[in-house]
GUPATI-947384 format. One line per 3 residues: number of its first residue (from 1); their letters; for each residue x, y, z of N, C-alpha, C, O. Coordinates in nm, 4 decimals. Layout:
NUM = a = X,Y,Z,X,Y,Z,X,Y,Z,X,Y,Z; ... $
REM end
This chain:
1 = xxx = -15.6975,9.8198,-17.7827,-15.7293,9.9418,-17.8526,-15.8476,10.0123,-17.7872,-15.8608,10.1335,-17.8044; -15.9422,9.9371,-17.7065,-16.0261,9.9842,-17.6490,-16.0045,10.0554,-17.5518,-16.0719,10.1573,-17.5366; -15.9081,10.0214,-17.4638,-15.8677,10.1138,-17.3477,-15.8122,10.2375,-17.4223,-15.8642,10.3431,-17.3865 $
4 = xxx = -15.7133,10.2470,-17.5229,-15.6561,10.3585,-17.5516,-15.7531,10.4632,-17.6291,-15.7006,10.5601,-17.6839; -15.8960,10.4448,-17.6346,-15.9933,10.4823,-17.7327,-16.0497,10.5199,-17.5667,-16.0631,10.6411,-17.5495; -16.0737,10.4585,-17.4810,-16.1282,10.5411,-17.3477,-16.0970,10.6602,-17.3030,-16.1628,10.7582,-17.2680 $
7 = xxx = -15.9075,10.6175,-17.3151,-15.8529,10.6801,-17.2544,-15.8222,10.8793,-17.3567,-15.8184,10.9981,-17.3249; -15.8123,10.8146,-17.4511,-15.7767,10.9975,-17.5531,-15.9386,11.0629,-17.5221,-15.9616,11.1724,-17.4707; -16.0306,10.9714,-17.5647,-16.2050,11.0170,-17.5723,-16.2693,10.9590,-17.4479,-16.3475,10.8677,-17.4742 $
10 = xxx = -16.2565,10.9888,-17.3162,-16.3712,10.9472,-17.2310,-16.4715,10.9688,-17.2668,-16.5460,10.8992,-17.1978; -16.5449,11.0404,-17.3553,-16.6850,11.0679,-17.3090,-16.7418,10.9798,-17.4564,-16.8594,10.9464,-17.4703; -16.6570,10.9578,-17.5364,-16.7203,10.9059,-17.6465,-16.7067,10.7117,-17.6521,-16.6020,10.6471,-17.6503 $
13 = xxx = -16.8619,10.6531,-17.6597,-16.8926,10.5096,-17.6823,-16.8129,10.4200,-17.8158,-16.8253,10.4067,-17.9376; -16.7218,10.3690,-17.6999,-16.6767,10.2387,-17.8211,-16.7804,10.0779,-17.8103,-16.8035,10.0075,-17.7120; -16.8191,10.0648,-17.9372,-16.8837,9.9370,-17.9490,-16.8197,9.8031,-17.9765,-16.8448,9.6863,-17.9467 $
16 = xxx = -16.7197,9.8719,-18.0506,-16.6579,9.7183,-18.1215,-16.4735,9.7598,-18.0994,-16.4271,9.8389,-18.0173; -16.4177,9.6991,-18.1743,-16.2490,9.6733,-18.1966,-16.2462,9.7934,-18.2832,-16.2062,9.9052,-18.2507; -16.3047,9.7474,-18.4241,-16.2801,9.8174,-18.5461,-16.3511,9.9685,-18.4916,-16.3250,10.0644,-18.5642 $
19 = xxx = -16.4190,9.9903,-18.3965,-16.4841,10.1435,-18.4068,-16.3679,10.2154,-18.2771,-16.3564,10.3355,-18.2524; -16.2896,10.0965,-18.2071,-16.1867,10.1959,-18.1145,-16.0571,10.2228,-18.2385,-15.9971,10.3302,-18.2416; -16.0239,10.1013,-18.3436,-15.9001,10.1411,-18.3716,-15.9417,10.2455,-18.5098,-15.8450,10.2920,-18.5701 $
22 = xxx = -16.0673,10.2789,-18.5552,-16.0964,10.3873,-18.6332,-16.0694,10.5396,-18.5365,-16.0182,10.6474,-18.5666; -16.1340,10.4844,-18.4034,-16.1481,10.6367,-18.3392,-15.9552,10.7058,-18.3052,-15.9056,10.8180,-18.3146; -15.9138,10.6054,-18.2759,-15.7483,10.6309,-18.2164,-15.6811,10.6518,-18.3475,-15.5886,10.7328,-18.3415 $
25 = xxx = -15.7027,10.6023,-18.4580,-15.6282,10.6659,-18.5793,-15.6821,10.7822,-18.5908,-15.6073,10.8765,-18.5651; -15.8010,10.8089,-18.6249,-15.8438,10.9716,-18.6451,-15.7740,11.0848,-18.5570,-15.7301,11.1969,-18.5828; -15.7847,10.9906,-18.4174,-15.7290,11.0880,-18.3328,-15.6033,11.1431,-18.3713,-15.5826,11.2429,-18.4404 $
28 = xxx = -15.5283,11.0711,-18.3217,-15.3644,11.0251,-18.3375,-15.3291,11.1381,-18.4871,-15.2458,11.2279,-18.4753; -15.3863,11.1213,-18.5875,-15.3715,11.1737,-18.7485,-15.4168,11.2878,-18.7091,-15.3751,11.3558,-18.8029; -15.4782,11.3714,-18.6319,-15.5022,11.5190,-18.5965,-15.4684,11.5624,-18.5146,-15.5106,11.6769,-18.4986 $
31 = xxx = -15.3653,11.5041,-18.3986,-15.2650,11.5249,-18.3510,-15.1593,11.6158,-18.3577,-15.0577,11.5911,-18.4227; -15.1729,11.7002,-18.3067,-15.0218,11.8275,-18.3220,-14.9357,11.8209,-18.2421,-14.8633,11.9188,-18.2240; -14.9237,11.7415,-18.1939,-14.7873,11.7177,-18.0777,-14.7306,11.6033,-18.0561,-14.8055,11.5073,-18.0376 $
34 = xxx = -14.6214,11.5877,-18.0536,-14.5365,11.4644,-18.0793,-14.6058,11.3224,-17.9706,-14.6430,11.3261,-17.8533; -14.6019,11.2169,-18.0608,-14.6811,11.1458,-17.9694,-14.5775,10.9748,-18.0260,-14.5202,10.9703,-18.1348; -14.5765,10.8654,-17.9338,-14.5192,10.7532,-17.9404,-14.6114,10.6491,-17.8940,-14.6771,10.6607,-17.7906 $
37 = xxx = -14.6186,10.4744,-18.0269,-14.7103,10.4582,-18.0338,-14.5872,10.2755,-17.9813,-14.5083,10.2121,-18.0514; -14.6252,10.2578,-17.8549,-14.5134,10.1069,-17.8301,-14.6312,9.9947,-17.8202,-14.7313,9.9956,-17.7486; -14.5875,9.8984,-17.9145,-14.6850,9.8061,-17.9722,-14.5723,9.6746,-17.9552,-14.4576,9.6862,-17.9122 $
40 = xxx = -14.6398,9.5447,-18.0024,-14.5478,9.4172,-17.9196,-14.6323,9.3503,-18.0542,-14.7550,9.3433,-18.0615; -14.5494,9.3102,-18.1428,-14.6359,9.2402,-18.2742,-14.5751,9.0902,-18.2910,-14.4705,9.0597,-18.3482; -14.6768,8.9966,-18.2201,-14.6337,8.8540,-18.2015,-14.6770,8.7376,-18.2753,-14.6404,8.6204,-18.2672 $
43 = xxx = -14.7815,8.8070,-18.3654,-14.9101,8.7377,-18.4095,-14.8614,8.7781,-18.5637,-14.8938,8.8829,-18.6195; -14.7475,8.6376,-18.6415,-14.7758,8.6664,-18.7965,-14.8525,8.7099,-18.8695,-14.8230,8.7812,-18.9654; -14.9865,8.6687,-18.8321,-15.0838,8.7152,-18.9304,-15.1368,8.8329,-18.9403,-15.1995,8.8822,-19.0340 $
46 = xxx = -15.0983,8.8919,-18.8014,-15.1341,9.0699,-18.7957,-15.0173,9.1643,-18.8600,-15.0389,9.2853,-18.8521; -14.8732,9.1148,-18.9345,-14.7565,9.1532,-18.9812,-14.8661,9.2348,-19.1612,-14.8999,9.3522,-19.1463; -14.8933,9.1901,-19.2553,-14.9284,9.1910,-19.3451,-15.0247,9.3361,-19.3353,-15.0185,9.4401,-19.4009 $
49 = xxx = -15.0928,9.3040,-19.2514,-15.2105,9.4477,-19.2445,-15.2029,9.5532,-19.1459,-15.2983,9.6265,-19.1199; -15.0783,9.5615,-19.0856,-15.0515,9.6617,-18.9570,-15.0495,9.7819,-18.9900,-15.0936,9.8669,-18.9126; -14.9838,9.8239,-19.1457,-14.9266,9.9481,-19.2027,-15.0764,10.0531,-19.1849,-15.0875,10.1659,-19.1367 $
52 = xxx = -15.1976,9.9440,-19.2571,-15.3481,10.0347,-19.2130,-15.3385,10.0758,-19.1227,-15.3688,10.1928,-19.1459; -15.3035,10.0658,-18.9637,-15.3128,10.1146,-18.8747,-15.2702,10.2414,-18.8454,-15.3329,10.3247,-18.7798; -15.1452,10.2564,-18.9030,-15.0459,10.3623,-18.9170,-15.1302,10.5142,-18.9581,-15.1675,10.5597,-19.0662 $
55 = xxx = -15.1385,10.5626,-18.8246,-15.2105,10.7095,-18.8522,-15.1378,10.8169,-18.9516,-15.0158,10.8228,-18.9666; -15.2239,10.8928,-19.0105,-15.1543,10.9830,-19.1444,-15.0781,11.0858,-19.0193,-15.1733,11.1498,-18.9747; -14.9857,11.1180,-18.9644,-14.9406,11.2273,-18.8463,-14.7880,11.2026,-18.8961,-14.7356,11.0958,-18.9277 $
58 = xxx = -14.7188,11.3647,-18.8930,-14.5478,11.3818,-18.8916,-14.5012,11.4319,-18.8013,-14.3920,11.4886,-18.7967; -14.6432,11.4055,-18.6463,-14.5806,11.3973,-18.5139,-14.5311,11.3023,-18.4267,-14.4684,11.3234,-18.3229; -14.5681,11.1796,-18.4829,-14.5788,11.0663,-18.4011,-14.4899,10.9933,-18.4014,-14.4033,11.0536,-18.4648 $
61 = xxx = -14.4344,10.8602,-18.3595,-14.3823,10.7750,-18.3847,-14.4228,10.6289,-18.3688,-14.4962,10.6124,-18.2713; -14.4041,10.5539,-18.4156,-14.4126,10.4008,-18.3932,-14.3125,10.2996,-18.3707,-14.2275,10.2580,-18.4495; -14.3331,10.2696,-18.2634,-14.1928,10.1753,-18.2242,-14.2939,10.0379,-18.2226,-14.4077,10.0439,-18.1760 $
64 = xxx = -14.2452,9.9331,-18.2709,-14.2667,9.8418,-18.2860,-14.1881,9.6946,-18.1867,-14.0788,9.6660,-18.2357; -14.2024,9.6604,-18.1400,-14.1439,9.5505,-18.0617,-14.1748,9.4018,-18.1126,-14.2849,9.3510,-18.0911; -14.0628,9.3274,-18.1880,-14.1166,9.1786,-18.2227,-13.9898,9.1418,-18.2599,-13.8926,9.2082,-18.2960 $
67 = xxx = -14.0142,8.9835,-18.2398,-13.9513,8.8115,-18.2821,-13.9688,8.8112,-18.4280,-13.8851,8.7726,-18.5096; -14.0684,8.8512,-18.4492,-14.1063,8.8479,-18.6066,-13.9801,8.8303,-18.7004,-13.8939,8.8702,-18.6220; -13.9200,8.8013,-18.8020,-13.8651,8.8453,-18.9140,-13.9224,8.9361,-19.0067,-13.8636,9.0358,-19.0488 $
70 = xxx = -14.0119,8.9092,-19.0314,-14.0760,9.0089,-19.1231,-14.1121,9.1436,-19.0748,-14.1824,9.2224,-19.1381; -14.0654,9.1629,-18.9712,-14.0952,9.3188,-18.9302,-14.0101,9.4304,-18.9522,-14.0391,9.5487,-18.9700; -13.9097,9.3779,-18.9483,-13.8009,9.4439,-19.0452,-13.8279,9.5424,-19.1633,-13.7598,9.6405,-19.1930 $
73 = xxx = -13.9419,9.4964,-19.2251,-13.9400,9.5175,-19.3526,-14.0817,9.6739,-19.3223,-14.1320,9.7491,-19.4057; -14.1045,9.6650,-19.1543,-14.2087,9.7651,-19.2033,-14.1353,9.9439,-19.1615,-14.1999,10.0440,-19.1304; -14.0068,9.9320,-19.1741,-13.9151,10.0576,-19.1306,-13.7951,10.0207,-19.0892,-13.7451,9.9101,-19.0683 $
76 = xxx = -13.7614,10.1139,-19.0814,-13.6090,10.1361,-19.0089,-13.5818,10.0406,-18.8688,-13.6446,10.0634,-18.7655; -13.4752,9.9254,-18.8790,-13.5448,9.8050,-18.7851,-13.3641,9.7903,-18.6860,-13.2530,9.8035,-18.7373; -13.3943,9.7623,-18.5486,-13.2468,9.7390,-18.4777,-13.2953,9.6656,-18.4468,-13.4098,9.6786,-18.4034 $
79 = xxx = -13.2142,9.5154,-18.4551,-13.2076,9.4137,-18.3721,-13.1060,9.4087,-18.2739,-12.9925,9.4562,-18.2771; -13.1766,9.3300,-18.1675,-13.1265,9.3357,-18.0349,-13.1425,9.2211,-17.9453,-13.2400,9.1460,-17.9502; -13.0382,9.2081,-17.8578,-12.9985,9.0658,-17.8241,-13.1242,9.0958,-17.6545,-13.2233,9.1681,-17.6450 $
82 = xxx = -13.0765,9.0297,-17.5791,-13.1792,8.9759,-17.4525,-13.1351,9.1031,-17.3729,-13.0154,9.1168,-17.3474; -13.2088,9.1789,-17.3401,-13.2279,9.3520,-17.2763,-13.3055,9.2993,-17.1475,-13.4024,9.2246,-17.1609; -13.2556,9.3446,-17.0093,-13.3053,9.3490,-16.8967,-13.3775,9.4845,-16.8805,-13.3064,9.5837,-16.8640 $
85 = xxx = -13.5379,9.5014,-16.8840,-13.5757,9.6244,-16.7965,-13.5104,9.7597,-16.8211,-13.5183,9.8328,-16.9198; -13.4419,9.7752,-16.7031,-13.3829,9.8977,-16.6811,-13.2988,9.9067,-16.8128,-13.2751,10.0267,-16.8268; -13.2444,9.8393,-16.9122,-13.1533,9.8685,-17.0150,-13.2748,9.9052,-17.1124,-13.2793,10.0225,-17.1494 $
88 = xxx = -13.3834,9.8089,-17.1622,-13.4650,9.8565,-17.2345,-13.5147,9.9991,-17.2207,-13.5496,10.0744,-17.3116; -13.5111,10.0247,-17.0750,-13.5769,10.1534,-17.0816,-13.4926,10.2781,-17.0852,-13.5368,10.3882,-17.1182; -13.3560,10.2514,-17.0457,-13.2342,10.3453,-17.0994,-13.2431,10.3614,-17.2451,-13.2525,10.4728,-17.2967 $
91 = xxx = -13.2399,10.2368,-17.3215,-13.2569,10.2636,-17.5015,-13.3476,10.3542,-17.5696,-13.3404,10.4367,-17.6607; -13.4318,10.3097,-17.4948,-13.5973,10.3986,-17.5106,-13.5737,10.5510,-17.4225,-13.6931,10.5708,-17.3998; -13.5283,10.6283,-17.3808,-13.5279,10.7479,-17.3424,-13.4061,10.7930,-17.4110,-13.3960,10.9148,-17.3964 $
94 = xx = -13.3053,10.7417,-17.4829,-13.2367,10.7330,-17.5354,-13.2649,10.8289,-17.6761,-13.2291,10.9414,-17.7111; -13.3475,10.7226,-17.7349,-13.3884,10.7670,-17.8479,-13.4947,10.8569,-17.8518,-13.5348,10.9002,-17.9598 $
REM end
C-alpha cells in the first residue's frame, strides 16, 4: 500500500501502513475516472475486514483474486479452474 500511496501522491510523506491505506482510500473515493483495484487475498484473517478498505467511488472497481472460500461472499464472485498468463489476461481485458 505504500508504494501505491507514492505512487498517486509523490510529494506527500507516508509513515506507517495505516497512514498509506488512509491516504489511497481518500484518494481513490475522490476519484472521477474509472479506476481498477487487482488485489490477491491469501491471508484468512484479512477476509473479515477488507470491505473497510473499499473506497466510497461509482468509478472504480475491485477485482479480487483468491483460494479463499469466503470471498465469494464479498460480491459478485467467478470461479475458475488453472488459467495460464496470457488467458488470465484475455479474461481481464475482456471484462
Amino acid at each position: 500500500m505504500e508504494t501505491a500511496a507514492k505512487q498517486l501522491l509523490p510529494d506527500r510523506v507516508v509513515h506507517n501502513t495505516d497512514g498509506a491505506v488512509a491516504l489511497v482510500n481518500d484518494f481513490l473515493s475522490r476519484w472521477s475516472e474509472r479506476w481498477l483495484v487487482f488485489d490477491n487475498l491469501d491471508n484468512p484473517e484479512d477476509l473479515s475486514g477488507i470491505v473497510s478498505f473499499f473506497p466510497a467511488s461509482h468509478y472504480g472497481s475491485i477485482l479480487i483474486t483468491s483460494r479463499l472460500a469466503g470471498s465469494n461472499e464479498l460480491g459478485q464472485s467467478i470461479e475458475l479452474g488453472h488459467m495460464e498468463k496470457e488467458e488470465g489476461l484475455q479474461l481481464l481485458l475482456r471484462s
